[in-house]
C-alpha positions in Angstrom: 0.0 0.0 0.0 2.8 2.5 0.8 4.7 1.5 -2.3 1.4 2.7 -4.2 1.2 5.5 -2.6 4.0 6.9 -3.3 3.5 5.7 -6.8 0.8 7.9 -6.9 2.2 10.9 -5.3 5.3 11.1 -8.0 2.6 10.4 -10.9 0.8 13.8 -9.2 3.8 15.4 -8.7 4.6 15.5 -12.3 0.5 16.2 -13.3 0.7 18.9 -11.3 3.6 20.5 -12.4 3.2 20.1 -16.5 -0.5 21.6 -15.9 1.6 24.7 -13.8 4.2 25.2 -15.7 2.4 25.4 -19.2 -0.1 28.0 -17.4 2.6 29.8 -15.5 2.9 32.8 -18.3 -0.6 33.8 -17.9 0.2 34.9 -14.2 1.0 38.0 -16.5 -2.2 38.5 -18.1 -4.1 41.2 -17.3 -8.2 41.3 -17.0 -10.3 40.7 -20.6 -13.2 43.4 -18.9 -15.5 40.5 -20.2 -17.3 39.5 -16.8 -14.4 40.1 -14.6 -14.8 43.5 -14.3 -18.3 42.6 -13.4 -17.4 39.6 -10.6 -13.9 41.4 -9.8 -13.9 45.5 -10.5 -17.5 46.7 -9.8 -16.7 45.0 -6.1 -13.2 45.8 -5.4 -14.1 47.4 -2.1 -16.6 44.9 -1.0 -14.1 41.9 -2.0 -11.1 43.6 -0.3 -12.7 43.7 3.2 -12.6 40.9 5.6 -16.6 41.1 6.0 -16.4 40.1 1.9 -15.4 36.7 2.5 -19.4 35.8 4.5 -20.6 38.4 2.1 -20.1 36.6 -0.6 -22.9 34.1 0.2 -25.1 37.0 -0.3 -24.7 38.4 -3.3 -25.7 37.3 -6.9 -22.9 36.1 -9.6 -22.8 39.1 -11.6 -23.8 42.8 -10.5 -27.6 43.8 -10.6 -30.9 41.9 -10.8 -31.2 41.3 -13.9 -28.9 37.7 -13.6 -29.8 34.3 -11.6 -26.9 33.0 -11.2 -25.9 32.3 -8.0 -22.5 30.6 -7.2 -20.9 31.5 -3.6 -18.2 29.3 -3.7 -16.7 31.3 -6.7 -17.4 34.5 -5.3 -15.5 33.9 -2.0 -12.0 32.6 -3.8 -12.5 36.1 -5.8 -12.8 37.5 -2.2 -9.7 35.3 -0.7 -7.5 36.9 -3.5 -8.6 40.0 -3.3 -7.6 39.9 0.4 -3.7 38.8 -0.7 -3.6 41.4 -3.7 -6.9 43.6 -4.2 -7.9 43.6 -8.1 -4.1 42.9 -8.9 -4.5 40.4 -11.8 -1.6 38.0 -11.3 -3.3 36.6 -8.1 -6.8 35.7 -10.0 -4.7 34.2 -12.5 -2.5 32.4 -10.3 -5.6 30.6 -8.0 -7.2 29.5 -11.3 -3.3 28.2 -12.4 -3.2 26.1 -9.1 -7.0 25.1 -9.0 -6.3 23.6 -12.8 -3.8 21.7 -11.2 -5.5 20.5 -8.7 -8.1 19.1 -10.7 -5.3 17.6 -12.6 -4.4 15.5 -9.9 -7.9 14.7 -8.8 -8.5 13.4 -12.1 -5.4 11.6 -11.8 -6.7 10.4 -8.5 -10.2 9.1 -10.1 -8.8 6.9 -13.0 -6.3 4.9 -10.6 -9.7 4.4 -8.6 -11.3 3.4 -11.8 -9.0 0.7 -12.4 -7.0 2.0 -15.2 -3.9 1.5 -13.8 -0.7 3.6 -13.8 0.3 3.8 -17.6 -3.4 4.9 -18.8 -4.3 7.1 -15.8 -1.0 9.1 -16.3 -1.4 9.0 -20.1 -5.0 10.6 -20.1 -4.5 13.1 -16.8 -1.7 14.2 -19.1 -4.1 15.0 -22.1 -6.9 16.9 -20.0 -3.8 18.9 -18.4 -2.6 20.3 -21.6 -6.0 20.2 -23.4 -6.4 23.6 -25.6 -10.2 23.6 -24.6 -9.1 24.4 -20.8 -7.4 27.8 -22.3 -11.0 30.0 -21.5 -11.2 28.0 -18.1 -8.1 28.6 -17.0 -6.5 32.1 -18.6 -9.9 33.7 -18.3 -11.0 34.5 -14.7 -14.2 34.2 -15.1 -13.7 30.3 -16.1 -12.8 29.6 -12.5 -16.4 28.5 -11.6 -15.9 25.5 -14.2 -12.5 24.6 -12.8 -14.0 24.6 -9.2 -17.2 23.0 -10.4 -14.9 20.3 -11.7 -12.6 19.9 -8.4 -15.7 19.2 -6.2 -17.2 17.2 -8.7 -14.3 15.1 -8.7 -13.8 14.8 -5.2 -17.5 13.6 -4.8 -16.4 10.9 -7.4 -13.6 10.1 -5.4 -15.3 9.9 -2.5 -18.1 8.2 -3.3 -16.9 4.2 -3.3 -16.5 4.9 0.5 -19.3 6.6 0.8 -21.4 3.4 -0.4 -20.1 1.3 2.8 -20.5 2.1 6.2 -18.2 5.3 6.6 -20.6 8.3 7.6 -17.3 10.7 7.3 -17.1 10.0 3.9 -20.6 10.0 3.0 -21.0 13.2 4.4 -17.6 14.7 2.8 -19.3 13.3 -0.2 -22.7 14.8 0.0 -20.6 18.6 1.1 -18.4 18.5 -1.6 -21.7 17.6 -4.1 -23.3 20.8 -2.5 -19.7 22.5 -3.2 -20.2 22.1 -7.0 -23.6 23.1 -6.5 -21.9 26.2 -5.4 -20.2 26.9 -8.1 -22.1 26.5 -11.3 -25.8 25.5 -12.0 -24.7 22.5 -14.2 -23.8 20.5 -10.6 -27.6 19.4 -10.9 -26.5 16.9 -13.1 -24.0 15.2 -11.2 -26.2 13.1 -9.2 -27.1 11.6 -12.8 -22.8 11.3 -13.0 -23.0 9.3 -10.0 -25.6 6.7 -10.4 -23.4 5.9 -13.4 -20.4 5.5 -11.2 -22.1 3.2 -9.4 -23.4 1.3 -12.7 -19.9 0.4 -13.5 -18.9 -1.7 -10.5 -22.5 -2.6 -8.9 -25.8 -3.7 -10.7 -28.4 -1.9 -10.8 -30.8 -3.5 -8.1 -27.8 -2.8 -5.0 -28.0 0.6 -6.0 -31.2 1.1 -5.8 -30.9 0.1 -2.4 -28.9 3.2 -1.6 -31.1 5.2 0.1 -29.1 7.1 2.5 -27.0 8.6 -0.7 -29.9 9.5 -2.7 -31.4 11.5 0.4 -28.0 13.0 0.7 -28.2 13.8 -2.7 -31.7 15.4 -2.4 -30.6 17.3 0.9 -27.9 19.1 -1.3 -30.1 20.1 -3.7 -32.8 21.7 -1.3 -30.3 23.5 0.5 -29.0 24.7 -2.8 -32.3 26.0 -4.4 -33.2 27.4 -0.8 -30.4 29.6 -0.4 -31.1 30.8 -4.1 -34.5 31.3 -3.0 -33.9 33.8 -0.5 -31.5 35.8 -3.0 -33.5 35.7 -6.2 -37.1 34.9 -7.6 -37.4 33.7 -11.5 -39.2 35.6 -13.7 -43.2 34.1 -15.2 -42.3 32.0 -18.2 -38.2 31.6 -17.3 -38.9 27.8 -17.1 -40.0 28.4 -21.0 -37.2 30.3 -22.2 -34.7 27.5 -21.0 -36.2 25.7 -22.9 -36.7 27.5 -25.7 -33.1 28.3 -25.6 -31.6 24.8 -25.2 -33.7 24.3 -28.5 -32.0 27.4 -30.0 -28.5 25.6 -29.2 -29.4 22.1 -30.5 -26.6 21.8 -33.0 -24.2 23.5 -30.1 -24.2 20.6 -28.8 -22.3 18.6 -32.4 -20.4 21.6 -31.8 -19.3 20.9 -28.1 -18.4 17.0 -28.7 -16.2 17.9 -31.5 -14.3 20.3 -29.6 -14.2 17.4 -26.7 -11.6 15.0 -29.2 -10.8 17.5 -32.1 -9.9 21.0 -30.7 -9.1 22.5 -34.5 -11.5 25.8 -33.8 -10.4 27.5 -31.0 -13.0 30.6 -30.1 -12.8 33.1 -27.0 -16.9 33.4 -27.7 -19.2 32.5 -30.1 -23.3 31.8 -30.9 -24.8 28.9 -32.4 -24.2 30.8 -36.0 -20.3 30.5 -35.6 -19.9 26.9 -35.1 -18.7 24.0 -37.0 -20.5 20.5 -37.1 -18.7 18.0 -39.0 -16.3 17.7 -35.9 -19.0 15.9 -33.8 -20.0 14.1 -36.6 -16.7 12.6 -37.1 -16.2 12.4 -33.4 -19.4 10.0 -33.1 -18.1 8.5 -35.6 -14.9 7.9 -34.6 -15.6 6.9 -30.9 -18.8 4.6 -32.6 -16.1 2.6 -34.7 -13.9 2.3 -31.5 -16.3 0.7 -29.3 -16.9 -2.0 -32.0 -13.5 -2.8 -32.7 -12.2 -2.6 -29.1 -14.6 -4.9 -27.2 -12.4 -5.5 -24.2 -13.4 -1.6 -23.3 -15.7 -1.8 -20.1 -18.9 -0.8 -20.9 -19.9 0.5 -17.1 -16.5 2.7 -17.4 -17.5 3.7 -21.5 -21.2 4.4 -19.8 -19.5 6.7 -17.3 -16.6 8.5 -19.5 -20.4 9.2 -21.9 -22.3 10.7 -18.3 -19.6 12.7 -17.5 -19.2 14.1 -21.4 -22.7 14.7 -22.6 -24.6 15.4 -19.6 -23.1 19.2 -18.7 -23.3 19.5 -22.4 -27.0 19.5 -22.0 -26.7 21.7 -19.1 -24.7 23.9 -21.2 -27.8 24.4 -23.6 -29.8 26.1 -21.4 -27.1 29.0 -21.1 -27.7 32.4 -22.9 -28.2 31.8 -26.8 -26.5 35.0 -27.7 -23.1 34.2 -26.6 -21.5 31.2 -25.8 -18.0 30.3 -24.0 -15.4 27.2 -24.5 -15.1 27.2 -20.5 -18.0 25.4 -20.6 -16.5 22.5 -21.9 -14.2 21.9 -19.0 -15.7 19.0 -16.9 -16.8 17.4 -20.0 -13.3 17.0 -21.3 -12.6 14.7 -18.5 -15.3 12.7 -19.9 -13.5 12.6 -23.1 -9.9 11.8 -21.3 -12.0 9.0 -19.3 -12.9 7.5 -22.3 -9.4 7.7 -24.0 -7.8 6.3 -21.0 -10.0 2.8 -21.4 -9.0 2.6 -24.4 -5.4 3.0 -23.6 -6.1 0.4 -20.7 -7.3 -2.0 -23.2 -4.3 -1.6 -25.9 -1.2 -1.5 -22.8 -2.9 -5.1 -21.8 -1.7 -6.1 -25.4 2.1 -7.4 -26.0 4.6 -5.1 -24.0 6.2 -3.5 -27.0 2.2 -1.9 -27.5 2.9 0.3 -24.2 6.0 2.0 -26.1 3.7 3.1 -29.0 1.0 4.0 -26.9 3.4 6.2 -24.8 5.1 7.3 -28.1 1.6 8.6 -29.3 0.7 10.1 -26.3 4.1 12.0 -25.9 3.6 13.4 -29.3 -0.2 14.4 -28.9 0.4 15.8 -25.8 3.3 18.1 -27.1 1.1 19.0 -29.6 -1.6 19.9 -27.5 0.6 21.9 -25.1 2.1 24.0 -28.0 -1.7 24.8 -28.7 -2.7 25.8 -25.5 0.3 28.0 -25.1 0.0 30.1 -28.7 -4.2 29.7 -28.4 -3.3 31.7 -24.6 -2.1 34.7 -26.1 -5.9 35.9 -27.0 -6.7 36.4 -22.9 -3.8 38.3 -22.4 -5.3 41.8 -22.3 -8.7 43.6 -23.1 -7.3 44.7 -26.3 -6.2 41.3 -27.9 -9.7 39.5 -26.1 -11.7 41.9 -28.1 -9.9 41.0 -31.8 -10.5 37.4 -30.7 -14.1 37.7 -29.6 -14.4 40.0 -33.2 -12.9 37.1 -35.3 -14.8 34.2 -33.5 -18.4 35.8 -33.9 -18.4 38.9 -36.5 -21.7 38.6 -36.6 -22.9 38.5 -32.7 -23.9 42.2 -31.3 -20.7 41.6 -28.5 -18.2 41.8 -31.2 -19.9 44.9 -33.3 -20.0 46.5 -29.9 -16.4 45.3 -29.4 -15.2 46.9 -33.5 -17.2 49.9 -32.4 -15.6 51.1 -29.1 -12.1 49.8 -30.8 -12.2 51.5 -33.6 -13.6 55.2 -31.8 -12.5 54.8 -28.6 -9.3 52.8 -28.4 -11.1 50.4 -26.3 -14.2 50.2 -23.6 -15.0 46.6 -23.4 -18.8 46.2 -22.2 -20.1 44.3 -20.0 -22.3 41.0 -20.2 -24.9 42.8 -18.1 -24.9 46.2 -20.6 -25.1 43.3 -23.8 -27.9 41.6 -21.9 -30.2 45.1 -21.8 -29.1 45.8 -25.0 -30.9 42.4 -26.3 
């Protein structure tokens, strides 16, 4: 056991410091004024007092009434930096730097738990590390509520095996740290969906419906969840409706999302559902489809999970605005895809040993690859002025980026907010 350990502890060691290192320039960066000066600048004094760190439980996401989003958790690590540096931008940076890394290793953490084993564990922590998709979720600031979203997601997953026995610690350190991702981002509601599939891949289905206690944890979460949203905000007649409405407005977003998941080849700060490509997802499906025939020594409880974790905040994602839509949304999902990639590594490193120097070859290179991406694709968050040519070439046609030419081109630059574009619409 101790020899395992601290197998696993180098293995993290390393995760952790490739997913550091290749985010360590953007400790430079500056703010995009895209949401952060919304979350960060409009609360400077509020965040840089002591009293900001309880505050934060009380206030919406974003400034005004006009939003319901309501994520505590993110606002109090905007508070905890503000209270090392004030609206300094290297500290915001640096927090979502070391949260990325964190989730790294809790990843890592997951597929050893999974049963992948060393080789195919390492091999797909390393690909979510240095995925270009994690770019808006990292070197944006605003992104941090999907990183933290995905570090207490991952912890629940982690958690949860111990949780299913007789260990009330863990069950409990479970059910907080599901509330903890409830804390973060909205698409949390979905995990308990995540978890049943956990549970699929190592138990049938008639001992887990005998898990009652976890369910009413489950359910506990959520009421406290909704209930302190309750006292903050009331929804709008007919907001049920436009979800919906939306989500259907952002159908083919969602071809769009699971091509970006294995084929990162259009890399956009922002875009709407007019600015995206298709034919990735299709020959994604495709592609993963053809895989799951050819390889059947894949586990299908593990493929069932690696699909849960993928497509399910994708669905989530749907319901989001319909005029503007951000990559950081992609982040959990990604671990999905790396899940899934991983089994298949599992499967091929079972094969004769010269197989595991190919399949380490390959993943060397695609991992290079990928890092070399995520470092050039990082530039575009560096500073208002570059975010704004971005957000211009991504979506020409969207009113953010004719708002964005306009104050460019006569006023050097006064990037709006996502509030003053939401009264605009």
């Amino acid at each position: 056991m101790l020899k395992g350990n601290r197998r696993f502890a180098l293995l993290a060691a390393v995760i952790a410091t490739i997913s550091t290192a290749l985010y360590a320039h953007t400790w430079r960066f500056g703010y995009t004024f895209l949401d952060d000066n919304d979350i960060i600048l409009s609360r400077r004094e509020l965040l840089a007092k002591p009293a900001g760190l309880v505050l934060s439980f009380t206030q919406r996401y974003f400034v005004g009434n006009s939003n319901f989003f309501y994520r505590p958790l993110v606002n109090l690590s905007f508070a905890i930096d503000a209270q090392i540096a004030g609206t300094q931008p290297w500290i915001y940076h640096l927090t979502n730097g070391l949260l990325h890394a964190t989730a790294c290793v809790l990843l890592l953490a997951l597929f050893r738990q999974l049963r992948l084993g060393d080789v195919a564990s390492t091999a797909a922590a390393l690909l979510f590390s240095v995925h270009p998709m994690h770019v808006s979720s990292v070197a944006w600031i605003p992104g941090r509520n999907d990183v933290l979203l995905t570090c207490f997601a991952l912890a629940a997953m982690t958690l949860l095996p111990k949780a299913t026995k007789a260990c009330p610690i863990a069950k409990l350190c479970h059910v907080l740290c599901f509330l903890g991702a409830l804390s973060c981002k909205e698409t949390a509601i979905c995990l308990p969906l995540v978890f049943v599939a956990q549970l699929l891949a190592f138990e049938p289905w008639r001992a887990i419906a005998k898990r009652r206690s976890l369910a009413l944890g489950w359910a506990t979460a959520l009421a406290l969840y909704f209930m302190a949203r309750s006292m903050l905000m009331t929804l709008p007649a007919g907001y049920s409706r436009k979800l919906i409405y939306t989500a259907f407005t952002n159908r083919w977003v969602l071809l769009s999302d699971i091509g970006k998941l294995l084929m990162p080849i259009r890399l956009q700060v922002l875009y709407t559902a007019r600015d995206i490509l298709i034919w990735p997802g299709i020959v994604v499906i495709g592609v993963v489809v053809s895989v799951l025939w050819f390889c059947r020594q894949m586990r299908p409880g593990i493929v069932l999970l690696a699909l849960a974790i993928s497509i399910l905040p994708l669905l989530m994602g749907l319901l989001a605005t319909d005029f503007i839509i951000l990559e950081n949304r992609l982040y959990l999902p990604i671990a999905g895809a790396c899940l899934l990639v991983g089994e298949l590594i599992r499967t091929l490193v079972n094969q004769p040993p010269r197989s595991v120097i190919v399949v380490g070859t390959i993943v060397a290179s695609v991992s290079l690859i990928l890092a070399l991406i995520t470092t050039s694709y990082c530039k575009q968050y560096a500073d208002r002025d570059r975010f704004a040519q971005a957000a211009i070439k991504a979506a020409p046609g969207s009113y953010l980026a004719m708002r964005l030419e306009f104050m460019r081109s006569f006023h050097g630059y006064g990037g709006p907010s996502r509030t003053e574009v939401r009264r605009k619409q």
